[in-house]
N, C-alpha and C positions, 0 to 999 in steps of 0.2 A: 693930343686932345687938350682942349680948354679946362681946368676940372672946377668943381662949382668953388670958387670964396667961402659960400654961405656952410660950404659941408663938414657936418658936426670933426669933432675930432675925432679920426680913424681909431678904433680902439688895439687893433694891432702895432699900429706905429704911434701909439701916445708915448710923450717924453722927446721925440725927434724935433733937431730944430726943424724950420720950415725950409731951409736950404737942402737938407738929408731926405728930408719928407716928398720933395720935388724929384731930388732924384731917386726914390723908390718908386715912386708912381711914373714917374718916365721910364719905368723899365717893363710896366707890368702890361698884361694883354689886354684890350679891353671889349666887350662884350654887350651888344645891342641889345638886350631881350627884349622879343613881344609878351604881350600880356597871353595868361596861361603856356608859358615854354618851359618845358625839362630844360633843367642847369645840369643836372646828373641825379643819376640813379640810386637809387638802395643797392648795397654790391656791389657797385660798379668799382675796378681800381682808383684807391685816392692818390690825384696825381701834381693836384693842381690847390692852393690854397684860395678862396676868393675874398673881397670885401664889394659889399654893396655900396657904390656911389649916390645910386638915385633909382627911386621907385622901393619894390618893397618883396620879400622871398618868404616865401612859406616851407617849413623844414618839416615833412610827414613820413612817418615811420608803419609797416605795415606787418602784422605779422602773418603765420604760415596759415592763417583761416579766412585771408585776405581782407582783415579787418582794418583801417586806417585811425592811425592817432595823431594827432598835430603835435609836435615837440615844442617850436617854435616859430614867430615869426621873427624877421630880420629886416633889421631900419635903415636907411644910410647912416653909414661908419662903420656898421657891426661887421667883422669874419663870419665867415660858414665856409665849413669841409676842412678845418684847416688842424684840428686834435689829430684826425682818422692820419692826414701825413704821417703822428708820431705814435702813434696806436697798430693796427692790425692791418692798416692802408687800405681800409676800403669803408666807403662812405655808409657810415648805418641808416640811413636815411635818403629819403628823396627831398631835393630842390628846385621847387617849382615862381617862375616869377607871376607875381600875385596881378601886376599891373605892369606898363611898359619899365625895361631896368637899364640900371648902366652898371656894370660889374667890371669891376678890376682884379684878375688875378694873376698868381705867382706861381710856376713851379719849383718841386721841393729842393735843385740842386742852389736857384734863385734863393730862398727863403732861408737855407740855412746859411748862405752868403752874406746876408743883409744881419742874420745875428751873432755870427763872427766880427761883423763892420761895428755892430751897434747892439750889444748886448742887452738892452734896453725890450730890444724888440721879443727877447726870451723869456724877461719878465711878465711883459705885456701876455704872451702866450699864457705862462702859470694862471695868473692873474684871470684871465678869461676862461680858461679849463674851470678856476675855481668860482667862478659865478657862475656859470651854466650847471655844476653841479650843486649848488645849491638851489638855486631856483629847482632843478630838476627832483632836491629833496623836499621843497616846500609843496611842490606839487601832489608827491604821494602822501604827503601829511594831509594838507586838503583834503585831497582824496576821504582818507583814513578816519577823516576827524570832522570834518565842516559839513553843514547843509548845502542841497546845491544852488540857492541866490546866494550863499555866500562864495562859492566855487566859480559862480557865474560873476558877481561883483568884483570877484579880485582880479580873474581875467580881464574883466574889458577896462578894468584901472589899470592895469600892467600895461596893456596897449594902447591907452591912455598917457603914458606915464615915457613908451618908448617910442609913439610915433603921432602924438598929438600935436596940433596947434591951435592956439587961441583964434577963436572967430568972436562973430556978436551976441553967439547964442549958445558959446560956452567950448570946452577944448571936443575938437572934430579930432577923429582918426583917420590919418591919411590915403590909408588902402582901404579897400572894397574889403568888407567882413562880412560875406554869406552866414545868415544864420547857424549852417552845421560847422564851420569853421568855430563858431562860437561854444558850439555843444561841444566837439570834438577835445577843446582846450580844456574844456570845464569839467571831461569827464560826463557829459550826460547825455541824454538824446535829444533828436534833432525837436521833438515836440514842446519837451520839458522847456530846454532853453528860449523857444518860439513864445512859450507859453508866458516865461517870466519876463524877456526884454518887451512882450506886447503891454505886458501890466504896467512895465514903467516908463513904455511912452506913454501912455494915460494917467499916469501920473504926473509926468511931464519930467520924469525923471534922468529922460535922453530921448533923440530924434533919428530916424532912422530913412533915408533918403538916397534911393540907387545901390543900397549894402554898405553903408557907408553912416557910420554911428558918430553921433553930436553927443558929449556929455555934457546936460546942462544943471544937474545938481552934484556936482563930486563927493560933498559935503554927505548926501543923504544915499548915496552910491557906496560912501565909506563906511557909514555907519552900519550897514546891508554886510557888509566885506565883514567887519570884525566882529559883528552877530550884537549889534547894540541898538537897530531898529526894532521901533514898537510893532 
């Protein structure tokens, strides 16, 4: 497979020249997803570690009253399922692709192979265990501590912030974000969050087209986030 030039730096293999980086990705399997496809299950044996190439996965976690919560979404570059390998081996969560994907993944005899070759790649692991943990404590702070436009504001700037691009009318978010997608993140209901992104496209605060959110004042979206709007 051709793989994109343009694609961000893989966060698993960051530090790899580009000669080592060719040959990890010509080893790995690769994966067509349609839009709305099970990648894997909650449960399911961790067997296989993935990185999104292109398009975009949704990670939702469900508990036993069959309640769903979004954990995260995942950009091209990012790993998902790839902790659970060194953990309990089975994935906590389901992986759903949000819109068409291309996914590259590795099995575990593979993986540890590449971090014996390239120690680097062990790093990268800690490293990303220890970002998802903290975003995952900043989360329950939120929770704990914030109104929810500000719970809502700092969500849609984190997805903002991991899977935007500049247009003319301000950074667009490149997946489809259904409104409970939005509540789910933010901890609220599907109303609440309906209730606050309608107020600030009338404000003109962002643009919302096919599920698909335009930020066009970040500025006044921040100020929302850190509790300093009037």
């Amino acid at each position: 497979m051709q793989f994109p030039r343009t694609l961000p730096s893989i966060e698993l293999f960051a530090g790899l020249s580009s000669t080592d980086l060719e040959q990890v990705l010509a080893t790995a399997r690769i994966l067509h997803m349609a839009k709305e496809t099970r990648i894997f299950n909650q449960g399911d044996d961790a067997d296989r570690a993935y990185v999104l190439l292109r398009g975009s996965v949704r990670i939702s976690q469900s508990g036993n009253d069959g309640d769903q919560v979004i954990i995260r979404f995942i950009g091209p570059g990012e790993t998902f399922g790839t902790v659970a390998l060194f953990t309990d081996r089975l994935y906590p969560a389901d992986a759903d692709a949000l819109a068409e994907a291309v996914i590259a993944s590795w099995s575990e005899d593979a993986l540890l192979g590449f971090m014996i070759r390239h120690p680097q790649i062990a790093v990268n692991v800690i490293r990303i265990t220890g970002k998802r943990l903290k975003e995952a404590q900043e989360r329950v702070r939120e929770l704990s501590t914030q109104r929810v436009e500000q719970r809502v504001a700092r969500a849609v700037l984190r997805l903002a912030q991991q899977a935007g691009h500049h247009t003319v009318d301000g950074t667009a978010i490149k997946f489809p974000l259904p409104r409970k997608d939005v509540a789910d993140i933010s901890g609220t209901t599907l109303h609440t969050a309906s209730r606050i992104l309608t107020a600030w496209e009338k404000a003109g605060l962002l643009t919302s087209e096919n599920q698909r959110l335009t930020i066009c004042k970040p500025t006044e979206i921040s100020k929302i986030a850190d509790g300093s709007a009037s």
